[in-house]
N, C-alpha and C positions, 0 to 999 in steps of 0.2 A: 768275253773272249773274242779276238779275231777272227773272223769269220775265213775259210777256205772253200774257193772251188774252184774249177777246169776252164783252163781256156779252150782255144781250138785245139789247140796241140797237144792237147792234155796235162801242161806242166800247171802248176798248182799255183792260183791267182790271190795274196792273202789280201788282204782287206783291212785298213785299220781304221777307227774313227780318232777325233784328235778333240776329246772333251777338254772343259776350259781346265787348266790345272788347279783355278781356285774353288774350283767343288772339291777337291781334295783339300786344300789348304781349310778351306773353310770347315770341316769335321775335324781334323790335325786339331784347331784352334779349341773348338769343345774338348777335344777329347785332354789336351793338354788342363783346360781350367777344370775338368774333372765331370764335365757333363755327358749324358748320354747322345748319342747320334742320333738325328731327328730325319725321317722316322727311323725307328729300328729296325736293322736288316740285315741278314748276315754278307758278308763278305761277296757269297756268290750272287747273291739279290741286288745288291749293288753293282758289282760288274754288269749284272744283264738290265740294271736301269741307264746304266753311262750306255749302254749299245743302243735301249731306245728311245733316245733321248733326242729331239728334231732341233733339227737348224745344224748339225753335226758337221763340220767337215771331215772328208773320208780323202785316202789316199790308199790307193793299190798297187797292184802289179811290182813292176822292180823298186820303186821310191818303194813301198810296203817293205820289203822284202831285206831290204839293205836298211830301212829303218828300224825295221826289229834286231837287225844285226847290230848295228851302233849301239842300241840301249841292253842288250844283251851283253856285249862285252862291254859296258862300265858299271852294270850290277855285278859283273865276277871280278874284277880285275881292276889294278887302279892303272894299269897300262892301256886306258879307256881305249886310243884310238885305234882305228880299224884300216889295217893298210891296203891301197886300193889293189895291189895283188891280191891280198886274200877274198876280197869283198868282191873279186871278179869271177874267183874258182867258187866259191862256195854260194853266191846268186846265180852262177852263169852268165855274165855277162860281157859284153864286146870295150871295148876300151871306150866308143863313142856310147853305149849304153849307159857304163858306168856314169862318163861326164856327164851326160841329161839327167841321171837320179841325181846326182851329187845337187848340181844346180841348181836342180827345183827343189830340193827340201832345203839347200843354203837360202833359196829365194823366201819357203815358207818360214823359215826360222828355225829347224827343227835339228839340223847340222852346220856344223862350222866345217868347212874345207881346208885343206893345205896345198896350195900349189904344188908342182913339183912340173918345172918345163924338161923333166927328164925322161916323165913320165906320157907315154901316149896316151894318156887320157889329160894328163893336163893338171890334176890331180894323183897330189901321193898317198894321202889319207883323209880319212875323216872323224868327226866325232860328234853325238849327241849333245844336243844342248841340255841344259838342267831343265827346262821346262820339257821339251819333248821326253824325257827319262821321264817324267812323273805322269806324263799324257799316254807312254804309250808300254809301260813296265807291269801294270797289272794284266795288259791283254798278253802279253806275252811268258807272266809268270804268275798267272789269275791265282796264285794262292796267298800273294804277299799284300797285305792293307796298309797301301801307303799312309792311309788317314791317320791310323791310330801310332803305326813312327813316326809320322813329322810331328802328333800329340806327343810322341815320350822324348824326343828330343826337343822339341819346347820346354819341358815339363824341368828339364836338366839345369836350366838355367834361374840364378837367385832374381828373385823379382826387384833386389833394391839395383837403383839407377848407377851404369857406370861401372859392373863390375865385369870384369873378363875371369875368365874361366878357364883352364887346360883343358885339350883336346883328351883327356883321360878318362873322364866320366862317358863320354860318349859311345866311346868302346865297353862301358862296362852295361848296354842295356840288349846287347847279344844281336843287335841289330850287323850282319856282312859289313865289314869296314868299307869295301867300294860303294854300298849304298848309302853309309853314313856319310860318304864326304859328298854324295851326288844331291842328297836330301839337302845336306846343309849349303851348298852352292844354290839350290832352287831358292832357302828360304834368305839366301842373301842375294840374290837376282829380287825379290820380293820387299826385300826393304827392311825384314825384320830381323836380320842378326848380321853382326859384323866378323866377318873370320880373317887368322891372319895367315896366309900362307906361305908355307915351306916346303922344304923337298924331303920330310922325312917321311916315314914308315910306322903302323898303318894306314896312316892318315895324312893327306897332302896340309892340315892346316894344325897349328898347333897351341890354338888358343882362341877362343869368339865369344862376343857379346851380342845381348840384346840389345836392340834399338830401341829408342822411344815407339816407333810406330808395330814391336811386338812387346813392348808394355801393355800398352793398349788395344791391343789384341787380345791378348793374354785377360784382360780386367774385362771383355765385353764390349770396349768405346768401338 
């Protein structure tokens, strides 16, 4: 869980670490071929081994704070982005504040920007990448196991080569439609499924395949 505490002024300083997404991917992969997670541990055992985990990058203060915002509104919502009015009232922050968080986490990778020269900060909105969602969605909603849904949406897919599949079945493993499309963007940023995107409802894609390279995920290569 992210960790909180006081600054000088007493507003509230969160904390996040920015573990690699593929320790998540990598239990996903077990748990899809039907294997047990190594070692075994429950959900909250694992959150607090990703927290002590060295070599960690960490990011605080506003970047934290507007980070956890972004990934928060695209686990509820498929109207993922986060408009930089709201992300100013609801972090507190100054029009030049906002543009340095936005920045530095475009700089780390973790949001993608939208201009807007309309705007005094310079930016209109923003949005979480697929990886940052999977990096920083458990600290902020430490009861969800990304591991074992990217396992059952792996698991969805026929193993022969070449087949595409309706976005249908994906909805039927009860998994929030806005995390099934955000799951499925990380595992196609990754290389293992191919999705084809649209503009409908509940799901921004409306048909994906396996890759060769989550066949062989999938078999252990």
């Amino acid at each position: 869980m992210p960790s909180m505490t006081l600054n000088s002024t007493g507003r509230p300083l969160l904390s996040l670490v920015l573990p690699s997404p593929r320790i998540f991917l990598a239990d996903g992969i077990r748990f899809a071929r039907g294997l047990q997670y190594e070692p075994q541990e429950t959900l909250a055992d694992f959150n607090q081994r990703i927290q002590r985990l060295e070599g960690l990058q960490h990011i605080n203060g506003d970047r934290a704070r507007l980070l956890a915002m972004t990934v928060r509104k695209a686990n509820t919502t498929l109207e993922e982005y986060v408009e930089a009015e709201e992300a100013m009232k609801e972090v507190a922050l100054t029009a030049g504040a906002y543009r340095e968080a936005v920045e530095e986490l475009a700089a780390l990778g973790l949001v993608t920007p939208h201009t807007n020269m309309n705007h005094p900060s310079g930016y209109g909105r923003a949005i979480a990448t697929p990886n940052a969602f999977v990096q920083v969605l458990c600290q902020v909603e430490p009861h969800v196991d990304l591991r074992r849904e990217l396992g059952r949406l792996l698991a969805v897919f026929p193993k022969t080569a070449g087949t595409m599949i309706a976005s249908t079945p994906f909805l039927a493993l009860s998994i929030p439609p806005p995390r099934v499309q955000w799951l499925m963007e990380f595992l196609r940023d990754q290389e293992l499924v191919r999705i084809w995107e649209g503009d409908g409802r509940p799901l921004w894609f409306y048909r994906a395949e396996l890759l060769v390279k989550g066949r062989l995920a999938l078999r252990g290569e």
